[in-house]
N, C-alpha and C positions, 0 to 999 in steps of 0.2 A: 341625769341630764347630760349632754351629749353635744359636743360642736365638733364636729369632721371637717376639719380644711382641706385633707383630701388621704384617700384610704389607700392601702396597696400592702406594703411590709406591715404595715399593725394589725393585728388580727383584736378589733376594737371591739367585739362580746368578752372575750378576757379581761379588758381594759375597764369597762364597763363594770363585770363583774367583780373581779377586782378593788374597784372604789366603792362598791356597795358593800362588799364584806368588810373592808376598813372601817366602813360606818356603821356597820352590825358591830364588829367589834367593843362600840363603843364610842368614836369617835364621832361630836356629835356633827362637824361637819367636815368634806375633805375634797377639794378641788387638784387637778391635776394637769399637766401637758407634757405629752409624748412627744418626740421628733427621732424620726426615723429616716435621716436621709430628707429627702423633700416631703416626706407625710408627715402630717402631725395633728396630735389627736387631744383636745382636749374635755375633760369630763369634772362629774360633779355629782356629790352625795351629801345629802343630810343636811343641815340648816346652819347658818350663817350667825342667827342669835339667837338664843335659847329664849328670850324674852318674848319675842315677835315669832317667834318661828319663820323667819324669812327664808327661804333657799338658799342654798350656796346652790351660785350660776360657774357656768365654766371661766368667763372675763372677769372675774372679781380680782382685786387687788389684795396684796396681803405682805405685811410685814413680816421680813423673814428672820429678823436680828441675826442674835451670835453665830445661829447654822451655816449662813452665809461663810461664814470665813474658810469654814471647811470645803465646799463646794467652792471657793477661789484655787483655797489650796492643793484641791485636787487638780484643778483645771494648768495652773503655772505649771504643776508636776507633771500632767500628758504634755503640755508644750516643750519642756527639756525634753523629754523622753523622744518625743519624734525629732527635736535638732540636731541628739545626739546620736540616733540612729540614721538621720539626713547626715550629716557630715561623717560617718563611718564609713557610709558608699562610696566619697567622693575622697574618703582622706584617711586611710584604713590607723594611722597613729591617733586619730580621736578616739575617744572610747568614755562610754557612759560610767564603766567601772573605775572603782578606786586604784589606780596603779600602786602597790606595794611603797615601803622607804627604804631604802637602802640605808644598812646599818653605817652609822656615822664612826 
């Protein structure tokens, strides 16, 4: 199952496929959202409860717990990264790297 809020850079039979072999895999359910730029692509495999056998729809809500910190953490980490290559253009003594210590 499949919500296209709108297509162009995703090539959404990959993406599609993709979430179905996750759920071949094994996994009994697995929802997803791509953003590429202004496209963005959400999808959905396999069942939501094993009990009911309900769908997993592409809008479903879902508790991410502790994975969450990592995906923060990567995100604060691409923000320096582009500040310190913005402020390299403008101010060539900034620098991302660790400057050496001069021995004492």
């Amino acid at each position: 199952m499949t919500d296209l809020v709108r297509t162009g850079a995703l090539e959404t039979t990959v993406l599609e496929a993709a979430a179905g072999d996750v759920h071949a895999a094994g996994i009994p359910g697995i929802f997803a959202e791509v953003r590429v730029r202004d496209d963005v692509w959400r999808g959905a495999a396999g069942v939501a409860d094993l009990v009911t056998r309900a769908p997993v729809t592409p809008g479903m809500r879902h508790r991410v717990g502790s994975i969450s910190k990592t995906f923060v953490a990567a995100a604060v980490l691409q923000l320096v990264e582009r500040r310190c290559r913005r402020s390299r253009r403008t101010d060539p003594q900034v620098s991302a790297e660790p400057r050496p210590r001069r021995p004492r």
